[in-house]
C-alpha positions as CSV (number, residue, x, y, z in Angstrom):
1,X,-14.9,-46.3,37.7
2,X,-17.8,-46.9,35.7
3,X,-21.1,-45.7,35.9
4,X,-21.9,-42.1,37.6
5,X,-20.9,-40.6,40.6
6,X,-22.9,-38.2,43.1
7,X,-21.5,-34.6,43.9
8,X,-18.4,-34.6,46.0
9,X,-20.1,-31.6,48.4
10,X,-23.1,-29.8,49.5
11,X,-23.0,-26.5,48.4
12,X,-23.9,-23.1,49.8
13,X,-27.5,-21.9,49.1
14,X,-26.3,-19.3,47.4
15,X,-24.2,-21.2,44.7
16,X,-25.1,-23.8,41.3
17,X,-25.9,-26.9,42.9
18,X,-25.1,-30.1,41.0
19,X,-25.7,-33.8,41.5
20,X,-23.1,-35.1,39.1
21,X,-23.2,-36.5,35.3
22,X,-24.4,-40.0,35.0
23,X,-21.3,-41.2,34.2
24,X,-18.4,-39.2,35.4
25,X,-16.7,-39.9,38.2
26,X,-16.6,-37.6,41.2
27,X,-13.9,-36.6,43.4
28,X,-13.5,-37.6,47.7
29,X,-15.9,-35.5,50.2
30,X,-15.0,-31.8,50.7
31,X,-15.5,-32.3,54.3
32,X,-15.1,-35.4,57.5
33,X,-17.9,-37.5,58.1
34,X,-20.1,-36.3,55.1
35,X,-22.0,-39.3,53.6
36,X,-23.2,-39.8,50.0
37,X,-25.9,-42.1,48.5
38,X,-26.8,-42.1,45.1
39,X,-29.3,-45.2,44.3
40,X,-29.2,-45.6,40.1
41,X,-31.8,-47.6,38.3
42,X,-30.9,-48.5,35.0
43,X,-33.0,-50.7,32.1
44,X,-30.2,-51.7,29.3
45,X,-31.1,-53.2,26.1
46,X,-28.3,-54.3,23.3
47,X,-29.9,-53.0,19.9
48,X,-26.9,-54.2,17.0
49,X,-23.1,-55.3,17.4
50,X,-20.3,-53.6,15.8
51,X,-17.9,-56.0,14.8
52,X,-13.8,-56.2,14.3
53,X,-13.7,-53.2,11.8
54,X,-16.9,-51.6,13.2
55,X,-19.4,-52.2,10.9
56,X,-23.2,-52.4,12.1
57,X,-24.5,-55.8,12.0
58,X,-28.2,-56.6,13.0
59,X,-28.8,-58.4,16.0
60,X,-31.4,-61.8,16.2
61,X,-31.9,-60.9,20.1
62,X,-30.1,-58.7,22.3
63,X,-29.2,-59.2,26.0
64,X,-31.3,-57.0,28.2
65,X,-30.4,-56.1,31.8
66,X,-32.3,-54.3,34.5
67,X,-30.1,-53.1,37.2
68,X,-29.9,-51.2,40.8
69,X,-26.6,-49.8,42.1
70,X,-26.3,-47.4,44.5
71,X,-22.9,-45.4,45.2
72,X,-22.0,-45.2,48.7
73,X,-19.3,-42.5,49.5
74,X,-17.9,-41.7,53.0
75,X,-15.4,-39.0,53.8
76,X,-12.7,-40.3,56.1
77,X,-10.6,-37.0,56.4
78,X,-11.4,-33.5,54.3
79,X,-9.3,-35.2,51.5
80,X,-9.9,-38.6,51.5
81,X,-12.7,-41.1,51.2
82,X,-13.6,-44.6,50.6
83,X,-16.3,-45.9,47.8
84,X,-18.3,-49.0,47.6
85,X,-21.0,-49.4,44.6
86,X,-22.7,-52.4,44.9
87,X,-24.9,-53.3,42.3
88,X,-27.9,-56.1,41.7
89,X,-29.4,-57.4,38.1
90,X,-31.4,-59.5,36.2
91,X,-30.7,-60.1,32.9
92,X,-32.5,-61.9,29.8
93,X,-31.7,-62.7,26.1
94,X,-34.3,-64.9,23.6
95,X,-32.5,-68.0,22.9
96,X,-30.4,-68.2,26.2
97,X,-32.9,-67.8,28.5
98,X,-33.1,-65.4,32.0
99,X,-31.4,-65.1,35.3
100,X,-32.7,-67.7,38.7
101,X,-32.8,-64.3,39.8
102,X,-31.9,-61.2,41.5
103,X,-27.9,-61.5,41.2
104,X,-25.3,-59.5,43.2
105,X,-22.2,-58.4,40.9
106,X,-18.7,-57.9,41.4
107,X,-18.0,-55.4,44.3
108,X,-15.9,-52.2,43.3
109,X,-14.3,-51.1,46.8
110,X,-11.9,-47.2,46.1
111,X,-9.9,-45.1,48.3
112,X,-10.6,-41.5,46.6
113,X,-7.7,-38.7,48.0
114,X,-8.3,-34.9,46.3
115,X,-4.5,-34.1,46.0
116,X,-5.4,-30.5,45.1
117,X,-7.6,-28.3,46.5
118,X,-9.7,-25.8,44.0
119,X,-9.0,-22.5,43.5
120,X,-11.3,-20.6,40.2
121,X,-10.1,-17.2,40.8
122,X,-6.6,-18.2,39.6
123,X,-8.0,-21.2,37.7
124,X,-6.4,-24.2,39.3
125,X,-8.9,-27.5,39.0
126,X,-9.8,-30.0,41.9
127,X,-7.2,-33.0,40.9
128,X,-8.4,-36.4,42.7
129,X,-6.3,-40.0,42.6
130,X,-8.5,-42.9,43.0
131,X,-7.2,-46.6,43.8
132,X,-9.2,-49.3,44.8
133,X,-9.9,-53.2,43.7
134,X,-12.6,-55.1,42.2
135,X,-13.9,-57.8,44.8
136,X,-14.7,-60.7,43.0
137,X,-18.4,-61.5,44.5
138,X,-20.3,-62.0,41.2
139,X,-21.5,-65.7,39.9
140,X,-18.9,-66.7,37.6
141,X,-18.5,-70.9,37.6
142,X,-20.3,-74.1,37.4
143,X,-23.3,-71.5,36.5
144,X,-26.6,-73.4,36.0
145,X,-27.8,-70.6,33.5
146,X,-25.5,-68.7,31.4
147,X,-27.5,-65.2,32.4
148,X,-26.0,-66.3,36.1
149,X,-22.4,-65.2,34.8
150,X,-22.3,-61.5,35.9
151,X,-18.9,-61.8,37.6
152,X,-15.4,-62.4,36.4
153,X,-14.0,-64.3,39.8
154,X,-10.4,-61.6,39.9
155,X,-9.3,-59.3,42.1
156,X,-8.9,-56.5,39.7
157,X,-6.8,-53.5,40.4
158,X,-8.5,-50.1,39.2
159,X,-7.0,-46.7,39.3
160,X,-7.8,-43.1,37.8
161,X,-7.0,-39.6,37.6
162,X,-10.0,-37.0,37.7
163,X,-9.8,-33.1,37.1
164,X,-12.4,-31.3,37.7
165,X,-13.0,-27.3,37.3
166,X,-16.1,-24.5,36.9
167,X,-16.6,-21.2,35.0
168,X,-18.6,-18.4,35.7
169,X,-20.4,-17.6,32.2
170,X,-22.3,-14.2,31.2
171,X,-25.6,-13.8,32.4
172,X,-25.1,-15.8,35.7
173,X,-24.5,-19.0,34.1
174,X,-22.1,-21.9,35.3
175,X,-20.2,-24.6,33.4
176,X,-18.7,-27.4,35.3
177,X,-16.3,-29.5,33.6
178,X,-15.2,-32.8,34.6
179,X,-12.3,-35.1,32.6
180,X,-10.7,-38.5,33.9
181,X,-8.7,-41.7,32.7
182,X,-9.3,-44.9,34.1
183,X,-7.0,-48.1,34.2
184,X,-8.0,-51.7,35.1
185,X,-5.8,-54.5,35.3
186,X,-6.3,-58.3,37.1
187,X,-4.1,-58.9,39.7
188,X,-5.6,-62.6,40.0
189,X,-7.2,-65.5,37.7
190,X,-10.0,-67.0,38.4
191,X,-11.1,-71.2,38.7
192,X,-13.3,-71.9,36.2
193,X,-15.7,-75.2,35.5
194,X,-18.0,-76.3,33.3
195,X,-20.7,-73.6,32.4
196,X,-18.5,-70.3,33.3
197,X,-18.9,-66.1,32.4
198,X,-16.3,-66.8,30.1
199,X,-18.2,-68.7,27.2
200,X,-17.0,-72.1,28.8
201,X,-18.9,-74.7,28.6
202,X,-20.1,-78.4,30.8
203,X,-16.7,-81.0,31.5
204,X,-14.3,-77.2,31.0
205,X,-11.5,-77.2,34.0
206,X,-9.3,-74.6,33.5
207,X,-8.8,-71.2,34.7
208,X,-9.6,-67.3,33.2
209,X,-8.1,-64.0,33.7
210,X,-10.0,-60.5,32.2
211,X,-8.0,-58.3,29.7
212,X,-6.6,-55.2,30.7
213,X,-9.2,-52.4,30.4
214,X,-9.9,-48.5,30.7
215,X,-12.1,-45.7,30.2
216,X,-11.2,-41.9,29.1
217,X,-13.9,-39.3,28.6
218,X,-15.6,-35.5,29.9
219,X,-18.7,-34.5,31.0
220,X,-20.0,-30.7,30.9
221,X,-22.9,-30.1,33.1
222,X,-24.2,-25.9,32.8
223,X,-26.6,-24.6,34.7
224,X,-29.4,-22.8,33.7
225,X,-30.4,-21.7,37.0
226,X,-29.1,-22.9,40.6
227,X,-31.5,-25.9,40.6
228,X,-31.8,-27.0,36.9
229,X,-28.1,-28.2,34.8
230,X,-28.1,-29.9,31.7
231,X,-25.6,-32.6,31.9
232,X,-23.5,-34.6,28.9
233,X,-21.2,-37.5,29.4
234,X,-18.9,-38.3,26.3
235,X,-16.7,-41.9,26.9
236,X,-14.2,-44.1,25.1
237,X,-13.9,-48.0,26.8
238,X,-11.5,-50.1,25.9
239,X,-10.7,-53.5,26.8
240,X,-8.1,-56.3,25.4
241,X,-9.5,-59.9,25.8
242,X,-9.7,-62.2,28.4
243,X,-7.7,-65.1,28.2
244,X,-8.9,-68.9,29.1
245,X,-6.7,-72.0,29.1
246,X,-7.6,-75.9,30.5
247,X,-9.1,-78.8,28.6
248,X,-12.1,-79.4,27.6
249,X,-14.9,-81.9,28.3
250,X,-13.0,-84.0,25.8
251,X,-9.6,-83.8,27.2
252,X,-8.2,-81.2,24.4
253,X,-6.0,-78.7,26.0
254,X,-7.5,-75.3,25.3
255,X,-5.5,-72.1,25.4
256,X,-7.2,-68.9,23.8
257,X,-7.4,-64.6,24.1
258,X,-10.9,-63.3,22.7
259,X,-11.1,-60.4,20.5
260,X,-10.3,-56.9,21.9
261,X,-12.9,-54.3,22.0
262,X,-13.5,-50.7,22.4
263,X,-16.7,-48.4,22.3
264,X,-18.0,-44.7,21.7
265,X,-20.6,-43.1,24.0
266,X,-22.4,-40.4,24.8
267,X,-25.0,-39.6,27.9
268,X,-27.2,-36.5,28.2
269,X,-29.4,-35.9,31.4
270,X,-31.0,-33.4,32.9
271,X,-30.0,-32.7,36.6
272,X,-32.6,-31.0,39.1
273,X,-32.0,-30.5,42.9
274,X,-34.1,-29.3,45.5
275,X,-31.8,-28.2,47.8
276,X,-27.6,-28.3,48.4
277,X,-27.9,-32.1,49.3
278,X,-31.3,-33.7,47.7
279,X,-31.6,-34.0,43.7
280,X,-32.4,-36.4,41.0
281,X,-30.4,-36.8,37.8
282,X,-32.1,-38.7,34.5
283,X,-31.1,-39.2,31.5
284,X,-29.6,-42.4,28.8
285,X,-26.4,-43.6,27.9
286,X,-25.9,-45.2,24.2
287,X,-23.3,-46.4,22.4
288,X,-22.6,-45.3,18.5
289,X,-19.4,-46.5,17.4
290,X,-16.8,-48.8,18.4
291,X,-15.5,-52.4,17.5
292,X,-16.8,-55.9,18.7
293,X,-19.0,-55.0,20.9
294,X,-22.6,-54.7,21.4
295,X,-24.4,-50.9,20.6
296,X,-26.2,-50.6,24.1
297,X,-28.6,-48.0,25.0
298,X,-29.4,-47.3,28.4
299,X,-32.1,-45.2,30.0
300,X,-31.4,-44.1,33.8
301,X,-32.6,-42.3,37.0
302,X,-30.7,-41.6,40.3
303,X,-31.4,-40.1,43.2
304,X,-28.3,-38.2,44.9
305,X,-28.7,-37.3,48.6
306,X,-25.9,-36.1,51.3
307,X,-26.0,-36.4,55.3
């Protein structure tokens, strides 16, 4: 589950009211028939690569994407729910050039089911299951730029495991905690020719498959008052390599597993609502440390509402 999640609940007036972390994942509606929409707007700009041993190496040009997803989040029963978060882009890079255009990604479709309900007096968490599969509706074949390639072309299974739990602190202060593990494995390969997502190139027939991937990390959010919370995300990724195999626009049989890769990153924000089911959360996500892989940094704004 990548990117941020809205709050799983409106609450009462009289209680800390939250919009969620920009990255952590949030739990299935606390009630039937409750609606979520949380619109994200997000500028990302790669600014050095770590490489196999993860050493900083400057970068000529870095790939820069401007995105808007929005997390859509309906409750089915009181414990379960189903999650879509579409998202569109447009990325650019000097020396390879710019998207034709707006392009729709791969669609990541969850059933969310809160297995335990919360109790604080006695200290027993929310625990929430989440399965679901990644549709693959992104560009990822006979691409005409390679900034078209924003999809993989697999059905990609994803589950996790989130816990969630609050604290009453001295002084009328609250500290929500949040912690989660995320799995992601394809459950399909994809047809690839010529110019591809996967760094083929024109005359390539062949096919591709993404590497088993995952995410672990824990946001705390504390409020200062019921309105205002100061949020932090801190994330590992990892992902082993994708694998490609065909022949090549020369005939030569091709059959290769990139480099695995893994990353370190942190997200403050500052959370402010205006009432139990209207709020805005801002803030920036940025790598600093990991191993092949690009150190991102990305500024963000979302809006979370309930109805």
């Amino acid at each position: 589950m990548s990117a941020g999640a809205a709050d799983a609940v409106p609450l009462p007036r009289d209680e800390q009211w939250y919009t969620g972390s920009l990255i952590s994942p949030s739990g299935p509606q606390f009630k039937a028939g409750v609606l979520g929409l949380e619109p994200y707007l997000t500028y990302n700009q790669a600014v050095d690569y770590l490489g196999s041993h993860g050493a900083s190496a400057p970068m000529e040009s870095g790939q820069r994407t401007i995105s808007n997803s929005t997390m859509i989040k309906y409750g089915l029963t009181d414990h379960v729910s189903i999650q879509l978060f579409p998202a569109i882009s447009y990325g650019w890079k000097r020396h390879d050039g710019n998207s034709s255009g707006l392009k729709f990604g791969d669609l990541p479709v969850d059933f969310l089911w809160r297995f335990l309900d919360p109790d604080p007096k006695r200290y027993i968490p929310v625990l929430s299951l989440f399965v679901g599969m990644l549709m693959p509706t992104g560009d990822y074949t006979n691409l005409g730029r390679s900034q078209d390639g924003i999809g993989n072309g697999a059905y990609v299974f994803r589950t996790a495991l989130v816990e969630q739990s609050t604290y009453q602190l001295p002084h009328d202060y609250t500290l929500r905690l949040r912690m989660w593990g995320t799995f992601r494995r394809a459950v399909s390969s994809a047809q690839l020719a010529n110019l591809t997502s996967y760094g083929t190139t024109k005359g390539f027939v062949g096919r591709g498959r993404p590497g088993m991937s995952g995410q672990t990390g824990f946001s705390l959010e504390f409020g200062f008052n019921q309105r205002l919370v100061l949020a932090v995300d801190m994330v590992r990724d990892w992902a082993n390599g994708a694998r490609v195999w065909g022949y090549d626009g020369k005939g030569r049989r091709i059959d290769r597993i990139s480099a695995s890769s893994g990353d370190w990153m942190v997200a403050p924000a500052l959370e402010y609502s205006w009432s139990p089911r209207f709020g805005v959360v801002a803030g920036a996500s940025a790598f600093f440390a990991g191993h092949n892989t690009s150190l991102n940094v990305a500024p963000q704004i979302a809006v979370n509402m309930m109805f």
